[in-house]
Every structure is written in structure tokens, then in C-alpha cells.
NUDRENGU-766238 format. One record per residue (C-alpha): residue number from 1; residue in three letters; y, z, x. Coordinates in steps of 0.5 Angstrom, whole numbers, padded with zeros to 4 digits. Each point is the difference from the previous one (the first is absolute). Layout:
N
(rec NUM; "ala"; (Y; Z; X)) ...
//
This chain:
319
(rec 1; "unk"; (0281; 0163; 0058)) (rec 2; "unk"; (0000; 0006; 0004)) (rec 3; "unk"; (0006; -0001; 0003)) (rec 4; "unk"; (0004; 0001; -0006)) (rec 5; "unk"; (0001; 0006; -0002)) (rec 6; "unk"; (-0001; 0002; -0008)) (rec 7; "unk"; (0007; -0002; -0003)) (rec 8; "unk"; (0001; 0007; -0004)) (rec 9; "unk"; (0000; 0003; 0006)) (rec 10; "unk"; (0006; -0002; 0003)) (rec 11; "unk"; (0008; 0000; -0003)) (rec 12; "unk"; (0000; -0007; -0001)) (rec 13; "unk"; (-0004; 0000; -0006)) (rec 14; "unk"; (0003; -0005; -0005)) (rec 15; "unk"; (-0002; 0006; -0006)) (rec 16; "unk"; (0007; 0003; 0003)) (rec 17; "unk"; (-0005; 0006; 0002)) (rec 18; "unk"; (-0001; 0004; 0007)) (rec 19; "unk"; (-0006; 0004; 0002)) (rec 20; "unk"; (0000; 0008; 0003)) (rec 21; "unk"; (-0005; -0001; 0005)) (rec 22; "unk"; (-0005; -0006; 0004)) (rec 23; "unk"; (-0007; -0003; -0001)) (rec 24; "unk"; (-0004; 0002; -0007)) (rec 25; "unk"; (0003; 0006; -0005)) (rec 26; "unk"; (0008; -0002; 0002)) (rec 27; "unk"; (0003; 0002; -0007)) (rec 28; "unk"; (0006; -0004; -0004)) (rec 29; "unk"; (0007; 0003; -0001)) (rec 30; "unk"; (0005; -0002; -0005)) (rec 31; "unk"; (0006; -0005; 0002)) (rec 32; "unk"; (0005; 0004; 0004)) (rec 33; "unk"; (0005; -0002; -0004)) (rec 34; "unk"; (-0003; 0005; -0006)) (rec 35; "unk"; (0000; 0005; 0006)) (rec 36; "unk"; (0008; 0003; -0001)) (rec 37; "unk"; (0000; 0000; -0007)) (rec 38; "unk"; (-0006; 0004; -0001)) (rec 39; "unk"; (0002; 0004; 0005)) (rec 40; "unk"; (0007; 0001; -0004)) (rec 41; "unk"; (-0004; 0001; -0007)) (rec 42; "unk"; (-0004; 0006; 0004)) (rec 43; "unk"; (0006; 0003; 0003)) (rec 44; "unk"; (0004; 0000; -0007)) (rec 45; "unk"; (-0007; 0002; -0004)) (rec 46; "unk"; (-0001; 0007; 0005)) (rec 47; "unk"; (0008; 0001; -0001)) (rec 48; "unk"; (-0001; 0000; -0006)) (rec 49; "unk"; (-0006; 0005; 0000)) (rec 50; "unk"; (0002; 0005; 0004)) (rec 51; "unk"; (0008; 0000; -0004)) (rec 52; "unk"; (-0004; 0001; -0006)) (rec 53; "unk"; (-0004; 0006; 0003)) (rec 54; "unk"; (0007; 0004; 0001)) (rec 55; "unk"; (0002; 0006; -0003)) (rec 56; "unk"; (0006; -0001; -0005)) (rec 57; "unk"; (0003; -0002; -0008)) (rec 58; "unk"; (-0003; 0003; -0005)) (rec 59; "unk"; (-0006; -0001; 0002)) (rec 60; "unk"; (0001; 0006; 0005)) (rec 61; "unk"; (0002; 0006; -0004)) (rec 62; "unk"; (0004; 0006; 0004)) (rec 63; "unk"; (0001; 0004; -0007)) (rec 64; "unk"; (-0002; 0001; -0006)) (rec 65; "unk"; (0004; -0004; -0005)) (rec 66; "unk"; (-0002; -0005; 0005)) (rec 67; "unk"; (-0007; 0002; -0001)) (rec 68; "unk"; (0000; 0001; -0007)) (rec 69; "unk"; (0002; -0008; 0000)) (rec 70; "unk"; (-0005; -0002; 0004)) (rec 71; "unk"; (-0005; 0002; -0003)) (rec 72; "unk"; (0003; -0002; -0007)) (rec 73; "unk"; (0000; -0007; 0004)) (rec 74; "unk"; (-0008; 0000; 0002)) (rec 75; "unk"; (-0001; 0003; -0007)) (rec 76; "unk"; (0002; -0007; -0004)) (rec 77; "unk"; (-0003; -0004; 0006)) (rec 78; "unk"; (-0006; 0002; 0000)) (rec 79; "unk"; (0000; 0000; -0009)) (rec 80; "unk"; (0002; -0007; 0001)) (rec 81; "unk"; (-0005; -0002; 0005)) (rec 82; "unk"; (-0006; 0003; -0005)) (rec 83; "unk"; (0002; -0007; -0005)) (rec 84; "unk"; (0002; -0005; 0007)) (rec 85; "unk"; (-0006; 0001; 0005)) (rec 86; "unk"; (-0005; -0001; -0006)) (rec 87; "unk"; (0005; -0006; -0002)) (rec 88; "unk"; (0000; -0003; 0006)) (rec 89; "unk"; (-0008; 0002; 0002)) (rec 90; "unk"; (-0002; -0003; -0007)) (rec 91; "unk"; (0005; -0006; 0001)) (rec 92; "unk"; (-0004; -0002; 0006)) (rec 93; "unk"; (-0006; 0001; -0002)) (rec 94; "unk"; (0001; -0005; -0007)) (rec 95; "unk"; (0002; -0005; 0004)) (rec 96; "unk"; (-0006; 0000; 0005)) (rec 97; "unk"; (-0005; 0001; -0006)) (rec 98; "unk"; (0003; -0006; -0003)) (rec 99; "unk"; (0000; -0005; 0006)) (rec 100; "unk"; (-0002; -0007; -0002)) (rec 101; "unk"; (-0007; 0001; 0004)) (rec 102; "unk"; (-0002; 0006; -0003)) (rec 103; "unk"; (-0006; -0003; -0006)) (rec 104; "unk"; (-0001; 0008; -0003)) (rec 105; "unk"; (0008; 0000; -0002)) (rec 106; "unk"; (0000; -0001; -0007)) (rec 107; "unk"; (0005; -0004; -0003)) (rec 108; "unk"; (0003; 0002; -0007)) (rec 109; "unk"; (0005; -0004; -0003)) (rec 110; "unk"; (-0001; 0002; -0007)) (rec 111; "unk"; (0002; 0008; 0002)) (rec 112; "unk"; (0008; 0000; -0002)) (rec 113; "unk"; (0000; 0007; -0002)) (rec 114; "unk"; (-0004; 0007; 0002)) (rec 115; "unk"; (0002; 0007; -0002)) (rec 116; "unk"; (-0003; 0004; 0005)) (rec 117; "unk"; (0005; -0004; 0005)) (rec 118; "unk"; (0006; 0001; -0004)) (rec 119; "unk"; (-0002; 0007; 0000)) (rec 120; "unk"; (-0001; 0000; 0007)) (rec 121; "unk"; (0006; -0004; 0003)) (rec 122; "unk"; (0005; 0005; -0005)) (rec 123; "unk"; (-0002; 0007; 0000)) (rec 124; "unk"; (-0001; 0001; 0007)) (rec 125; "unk"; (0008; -0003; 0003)) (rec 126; "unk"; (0001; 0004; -0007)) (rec 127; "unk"; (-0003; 0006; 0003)) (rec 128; "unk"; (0003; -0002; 0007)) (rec 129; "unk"; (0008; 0000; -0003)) (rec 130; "unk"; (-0002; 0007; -0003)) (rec 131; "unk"; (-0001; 0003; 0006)) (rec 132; "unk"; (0005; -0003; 0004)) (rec 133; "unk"; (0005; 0002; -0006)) (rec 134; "unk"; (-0003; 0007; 0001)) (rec 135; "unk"; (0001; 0000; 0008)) (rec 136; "unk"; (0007; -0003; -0001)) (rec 137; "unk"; (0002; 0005; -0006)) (rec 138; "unk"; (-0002; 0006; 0004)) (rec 139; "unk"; (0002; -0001; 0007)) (rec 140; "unk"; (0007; -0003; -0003)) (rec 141; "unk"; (0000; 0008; -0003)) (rec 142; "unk"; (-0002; 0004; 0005)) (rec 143; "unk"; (0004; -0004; 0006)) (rec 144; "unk"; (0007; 0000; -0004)) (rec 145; "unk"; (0005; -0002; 0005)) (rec 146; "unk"; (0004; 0006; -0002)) (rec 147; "unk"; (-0004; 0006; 0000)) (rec 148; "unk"; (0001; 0005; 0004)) (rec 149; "unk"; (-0007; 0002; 0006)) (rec 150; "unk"; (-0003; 0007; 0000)) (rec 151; "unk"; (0001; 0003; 0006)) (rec 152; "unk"; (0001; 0006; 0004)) (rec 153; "unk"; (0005; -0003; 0004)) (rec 154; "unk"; (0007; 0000; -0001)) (rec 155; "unk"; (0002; -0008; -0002)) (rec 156; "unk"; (0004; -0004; 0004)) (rec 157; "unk"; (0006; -0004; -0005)) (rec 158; "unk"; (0002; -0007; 0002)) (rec 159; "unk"; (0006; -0004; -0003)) (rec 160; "unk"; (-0002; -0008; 0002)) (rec 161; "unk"; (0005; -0005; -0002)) (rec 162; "unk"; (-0002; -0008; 0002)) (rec 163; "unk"; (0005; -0004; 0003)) (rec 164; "unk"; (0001; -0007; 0002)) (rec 165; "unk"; (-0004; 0001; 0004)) (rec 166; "unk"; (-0001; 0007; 0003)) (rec 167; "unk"; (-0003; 0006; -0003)) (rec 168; "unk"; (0003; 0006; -0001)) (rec 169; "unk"; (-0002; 0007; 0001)) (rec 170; "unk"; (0004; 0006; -0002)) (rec 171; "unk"; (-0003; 0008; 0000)) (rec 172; "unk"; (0005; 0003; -0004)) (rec 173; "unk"; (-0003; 0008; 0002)) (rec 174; "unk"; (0000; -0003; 0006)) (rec 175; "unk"; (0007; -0003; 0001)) (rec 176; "unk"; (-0003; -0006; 0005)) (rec 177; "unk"; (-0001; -0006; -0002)) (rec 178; "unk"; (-0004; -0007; 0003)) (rec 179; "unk"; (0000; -0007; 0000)) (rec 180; "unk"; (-0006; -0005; 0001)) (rec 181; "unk"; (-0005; 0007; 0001)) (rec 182; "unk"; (-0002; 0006; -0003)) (rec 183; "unk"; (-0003; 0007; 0002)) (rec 184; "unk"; (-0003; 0004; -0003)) (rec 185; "unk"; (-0006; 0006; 0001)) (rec 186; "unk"; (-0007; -0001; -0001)) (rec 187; "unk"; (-0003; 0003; -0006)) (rec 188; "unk"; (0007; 0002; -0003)) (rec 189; "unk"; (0001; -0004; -0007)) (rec 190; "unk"; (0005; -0005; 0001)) (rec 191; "unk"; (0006; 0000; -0007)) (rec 192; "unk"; (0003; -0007; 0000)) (rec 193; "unk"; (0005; -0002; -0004)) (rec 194; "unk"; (0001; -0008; 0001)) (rec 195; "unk"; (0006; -0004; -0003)) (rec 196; "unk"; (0004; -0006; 0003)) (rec 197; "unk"; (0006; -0002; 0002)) (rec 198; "unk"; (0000; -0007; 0000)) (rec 199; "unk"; (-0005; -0004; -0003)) (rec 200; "unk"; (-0008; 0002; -0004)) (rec 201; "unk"; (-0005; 0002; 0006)) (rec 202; "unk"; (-0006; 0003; 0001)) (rec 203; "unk"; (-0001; 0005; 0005)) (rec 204; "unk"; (-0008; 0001; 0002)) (rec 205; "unk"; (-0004; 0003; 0005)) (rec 206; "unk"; (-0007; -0002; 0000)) (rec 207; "unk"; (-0004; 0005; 0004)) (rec 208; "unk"; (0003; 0006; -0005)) (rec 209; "unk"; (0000; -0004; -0006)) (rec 210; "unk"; (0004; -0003; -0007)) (rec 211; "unk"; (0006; -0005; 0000)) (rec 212; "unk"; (0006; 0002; -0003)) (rec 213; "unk"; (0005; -0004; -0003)) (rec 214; "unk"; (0007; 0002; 0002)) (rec 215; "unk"; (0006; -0003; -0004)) (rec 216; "unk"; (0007; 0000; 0000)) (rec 217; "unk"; (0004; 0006; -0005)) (rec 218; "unk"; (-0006; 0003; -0001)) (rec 219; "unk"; (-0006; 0004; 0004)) (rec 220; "unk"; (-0007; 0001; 0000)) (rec 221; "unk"; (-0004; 0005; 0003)) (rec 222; "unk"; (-0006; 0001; 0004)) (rec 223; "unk"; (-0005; 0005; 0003)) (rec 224; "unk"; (-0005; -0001; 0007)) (rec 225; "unk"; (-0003; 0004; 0004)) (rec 226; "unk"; (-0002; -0002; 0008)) (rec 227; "unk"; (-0006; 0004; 0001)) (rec 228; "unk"; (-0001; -0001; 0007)) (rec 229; "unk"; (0005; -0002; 0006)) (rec 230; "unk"; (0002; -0007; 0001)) (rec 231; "unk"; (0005; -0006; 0000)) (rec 232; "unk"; (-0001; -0004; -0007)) (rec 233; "unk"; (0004; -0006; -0001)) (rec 234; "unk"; (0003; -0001; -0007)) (rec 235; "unk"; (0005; -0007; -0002)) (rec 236; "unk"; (0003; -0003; -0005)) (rec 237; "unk"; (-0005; -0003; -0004)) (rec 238; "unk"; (0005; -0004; -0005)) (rec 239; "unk"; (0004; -0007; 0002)) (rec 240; "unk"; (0007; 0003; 0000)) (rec 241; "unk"; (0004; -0005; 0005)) (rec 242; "unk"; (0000; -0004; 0006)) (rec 243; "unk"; (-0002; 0007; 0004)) (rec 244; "unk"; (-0005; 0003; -0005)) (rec 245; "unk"; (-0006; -0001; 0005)) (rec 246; "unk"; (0003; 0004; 0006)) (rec 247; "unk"; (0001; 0006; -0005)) (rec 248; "unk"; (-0005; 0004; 0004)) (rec 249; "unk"; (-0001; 0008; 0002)) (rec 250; "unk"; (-0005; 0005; 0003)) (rec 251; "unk"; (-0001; 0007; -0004)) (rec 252; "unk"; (-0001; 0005; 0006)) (rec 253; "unk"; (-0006; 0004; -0003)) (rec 254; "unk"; (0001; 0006; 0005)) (rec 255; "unk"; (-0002; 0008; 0001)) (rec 256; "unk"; (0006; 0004; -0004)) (rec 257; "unk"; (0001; 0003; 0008)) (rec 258; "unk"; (0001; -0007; 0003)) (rec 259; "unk"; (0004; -0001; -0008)) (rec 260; "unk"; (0005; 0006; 0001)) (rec 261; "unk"; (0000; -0003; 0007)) (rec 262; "unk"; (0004; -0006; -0002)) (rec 263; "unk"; (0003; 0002; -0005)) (rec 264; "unk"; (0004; 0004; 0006)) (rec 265; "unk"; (0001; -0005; 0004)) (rec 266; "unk"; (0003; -0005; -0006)) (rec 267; "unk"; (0005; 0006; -0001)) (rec 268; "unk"; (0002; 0000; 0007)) (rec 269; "unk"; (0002; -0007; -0001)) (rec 270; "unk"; (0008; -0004; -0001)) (rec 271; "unk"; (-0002; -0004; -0005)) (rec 272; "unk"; (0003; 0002; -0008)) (rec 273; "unk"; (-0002; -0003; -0005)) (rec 274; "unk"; (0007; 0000; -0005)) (rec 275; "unk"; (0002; -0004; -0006)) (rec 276; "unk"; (0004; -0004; 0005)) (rec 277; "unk"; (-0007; -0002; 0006)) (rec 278; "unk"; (-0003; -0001; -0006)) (rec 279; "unk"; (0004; -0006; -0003)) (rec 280; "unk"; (-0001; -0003; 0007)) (rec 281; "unk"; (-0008; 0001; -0001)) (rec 282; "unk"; (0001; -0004; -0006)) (rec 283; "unk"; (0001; -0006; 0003)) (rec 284; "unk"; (-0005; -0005; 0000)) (rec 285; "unk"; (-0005; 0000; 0007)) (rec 286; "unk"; (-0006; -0001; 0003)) (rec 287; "unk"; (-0005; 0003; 0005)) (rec 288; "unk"; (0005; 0006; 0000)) (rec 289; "unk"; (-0003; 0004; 0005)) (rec 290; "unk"; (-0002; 0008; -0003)) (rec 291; "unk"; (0005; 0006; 0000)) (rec 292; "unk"; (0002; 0006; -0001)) (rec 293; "unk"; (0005; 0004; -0003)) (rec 294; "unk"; (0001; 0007; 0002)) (rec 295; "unk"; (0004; 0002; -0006)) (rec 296; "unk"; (0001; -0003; -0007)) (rec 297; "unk"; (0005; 0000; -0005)) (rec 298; "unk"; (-0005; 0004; -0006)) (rec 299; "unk"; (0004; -0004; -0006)) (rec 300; "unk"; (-0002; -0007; 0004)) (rec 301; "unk"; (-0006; -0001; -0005)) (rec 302; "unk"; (0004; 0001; -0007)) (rec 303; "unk"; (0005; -0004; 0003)) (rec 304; "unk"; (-0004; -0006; 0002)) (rec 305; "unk"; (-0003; 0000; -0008)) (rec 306; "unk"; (0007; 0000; -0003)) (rec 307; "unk"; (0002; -0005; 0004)) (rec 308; "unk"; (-0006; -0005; -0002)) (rec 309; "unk"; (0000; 0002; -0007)) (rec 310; "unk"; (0005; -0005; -0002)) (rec 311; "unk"; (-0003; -0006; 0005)) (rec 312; "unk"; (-0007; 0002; -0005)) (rec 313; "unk"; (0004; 0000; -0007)) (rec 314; "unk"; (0003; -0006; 0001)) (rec 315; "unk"; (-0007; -0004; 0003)) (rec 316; "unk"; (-0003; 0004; -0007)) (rec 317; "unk"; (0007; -0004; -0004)) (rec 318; "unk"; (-0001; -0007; 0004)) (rec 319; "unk"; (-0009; 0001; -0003)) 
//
């Protein structure tokens, strides 16, 4: 008997099963075979984790419509949450109290009717869709998309026209123009004026705040400010063809030093942005990489609206 060594201390167990150690207290590990998936699970699970920790979206606000809407979002959270956790807590909390081994439960066949709950299960949801009613009401007033931010600083005016698929930027008091990015100086009110050349759009940048429609023959207009430096995404946010998801851009939220500094530099550049190049940007493409334009024809913007204007009609016409 002493010859034979203990079965579950050696790999050949017939459980599969192998040991960590010799003699007494050797501990058991799963079969290898689990070993590469949990690995993977894990792995994915920290990405996860530690993607879900950076700073970005509307989550991460850099100015204060950004942050207006946040707050309006944490806000309708948090009211919606007073009905769900308790929901939720009381949901648990039945089901464990009736359970079939509990004798202290009663059970009441005969209860088809009570006030008191049906005072209890209206009122509050009531009460809830008041409050989220208010929130929106109010934030949808004070974050209206066109009025104008106080500041002391000048603003800073931008024609943004979508395209298939690119963006457009025109700065008429400037007479530069770019494509696929924008600059503009930190703590100075942006003005955009937003229209289409093509297609319906939506312009947005989810660190400043507030998505915007862009339609064709028609403009909207929308106000932001970056309060501090930094480079923010923006996109297309609305299906509009096979190149609607490469429709990127990065805001360049910089110092008015470092602002008049480029703004020389593009001026200094070769590139015009005339009625003609820009007929030759309208065709459709993809991934286009930014640009700049160092002069721009100052009547471009009102010529793309009047030549958009009757593909619109005649889409109104067609409904």
C-alpha cells in the first residue's frame, strides 16, 4: 500500500484533474482547457473596464452647453431612478418572501382590488413624468440651439456645410476655409451656421454639446463654446449613404494666440476655395484627409443654399 502513491496527487487522475504541489494539501485546478477562455474573458473584461474610465462623449463636458446638458441628463437619471431601484429592491424582495418554503407568507386569493396600491402605483410614475416634463421643458428653453452665449469675448462665425461625406467649414470674416477639421480659440463663442449640400445630416461634437440637423435649402443655426483647450471629436450622427460613418472631424480648442497663429498660417497657403474647387469637393468621397484653404469665395455659402434649394422642393413635392 505504501508503494502507491495517492491518485489525486499525480496527473494522471481519471477526474481530468491535476495537483499544484506533492504529498498532503496539493490543491486541484480546473482542466486546462478552461484556462485560454477565462484568460480571454478576463482580458476583455479589463478592456473594457479601463476603456469605459477614459475621458470622452457627453460624459466629459468641455463647455457649458455641454455641461448644461449633462446635468439635465444626471438630473432625469436620478428622477427615474427614485421609481426603478425601489421597483427593483421590492421586485426582489416579494419573490424571496413568497418563496414556496416560507409558512409565514400569507397567501390571499380572494384580494382583487386595493386602493391604497392603486394610489401608490399611479401617483408616483405620475409625479415622475411631472418632474422629467418640467427638466426637459426647462433645459429645452434655456439650451435653445440658436441663441446667442454671453460673453466678453468676440464670437467667432462658421458656415458648416455637409457633404457626401465630408465637412465643410467656411469663416466668412476670416475668408479661410477647411475641410474635415475645425479651430477655433478657447473661451470665445462659436456662431454656427449649419446647411447641407447634399443629403439630411446632423452635425455634432459630443464634448461641447447639442446635435444639430443640417438640411439641404435651408440653414439652422447653433451656438458653443470650448471653455478649455483641447481637441474634441465631432461626426455625422444620421445615416446619409455608404460614407456616413467616416464623416469625422476634430475641433482644435486652442489659446487666441495659438488661434491668430494658424489663422496666418492658412492664409499663407495656395489652396482657394472658388465656385469651381468647390463643385469638385462636392463629389462624393470617403476618409478625405483635413484641409485648408487660405481664401474663400464670401458668397460661396448663399450659393450652396440656392443650389440646394430645388433638390429640397422637389423632395417636399415627391411627400
Amino acid at each position: 500500500m505504501s508503494g502507491h502513491g495517492n491518485p489525486r496527487t499525480h496527473g494522471g487522475s481519471a477526474s481530468g484533474r491535476t495537483s499544484t504541489g506533492k504529498g498532503h494539501g496539493a490543491h486541484l485546478l480546473p482542466d486546462s482547457g478552461w484556462t485560454p477562455c477565462w484568460r480571454a474573458v478576463m482580458g476583455l473584461s479589463t478592456a473594457l473596464l479601463l476603456t469605459s474610465c477614459q475621458r470622452a462623449g457627453v460624459l466629459d463636458p468641455q463647455g457649458p452647453i455641454s455641461a448644461a446638458e449633462k446635468m439635465i441628463l444626471l438630473n432625469a437619471t436620478g428622477i427615474m431612478l427614485v421609481v426603478v431601484a425601489p421597483v427593483i429592491v421590492l421586485t426582489l424582495a416579494s419573490a424571496w418572501w413568497y418563496r414556496a418554503s416560507n409558512k409565514r407568507a400569507t397567501f390571499r386569493p380572494e384580494l382583487v382590488y386595493s386602493g391604497s396600491i392603486e394610489l401608490v402605483v399611479w401617483s408616483i410614475p405620475a409625479m415622475v413624468v411631472m418632474l422629467l416634463a418640467g427638466v426637459a421643458w426647462i433645459g429645452a428653453h434655456d439650451l435653445d440651439p440658436a441663441a446667442k452665449l454671453n460673453s466678453d469675448v468676440a464670437p467667432v462665425r462658421i458656415e458648416a456645410v455637409s457633404l457626401d461625406w465630408k465637412w465643410l467649414f467656411i469663416y466668412p470674416d476670416l475668408r479661410v476655409a477647411t475641410v474635415n477639421q475645425l479651430v477655433v480659440p478657447v473661451g470665445a463663442p462659436i456662431e454656427f451656421t449649419l446647411t447641407s449640400a447634399s443629403v439630411m445630416n446632423a452635425f455634432f461634437v459630443p464634448q461641447l454639446g447639442t446635435q444639430i440637423y443640417t438640411m439641404p435649402g435651408m440653414s439652422t443655426h447653433l451656438n458653443l463654446l470650448a471653455a478649455h483647450p483641447g481637441d474634441y471629436p465631432g461626426l455625422s450622427s444620421h445615416f446619409s449613404g455608404d460614407g456616413f460613418s467616416d464623416m469625422h472631424f476634430v475641433v482644435h480648442a486652442v489659446p487666441a494666440s495659438d488661434f491668430d497663429s494658424w489663422r496666418a498660417q492658412a492664409r499663407r497657403g495656395t489652396a482657394v476655395l472658388s465656385t469651381s474647387a468647390y463643385l469638385e469637393l462636392t463629389r462624393p468621397s470617403k476618409n478625405l484627409p483635413p484641409q485648408a484653404y487660405a481664401d474663400v469665395d464670401p458668397t460661396l455659402y448663399k450659393y450652396i443654399l440656392r443650389q440646394a434649394a430645388p433638390m429640397a422642393a422637389a423632395s417636399s413635392e415627391a411627400k
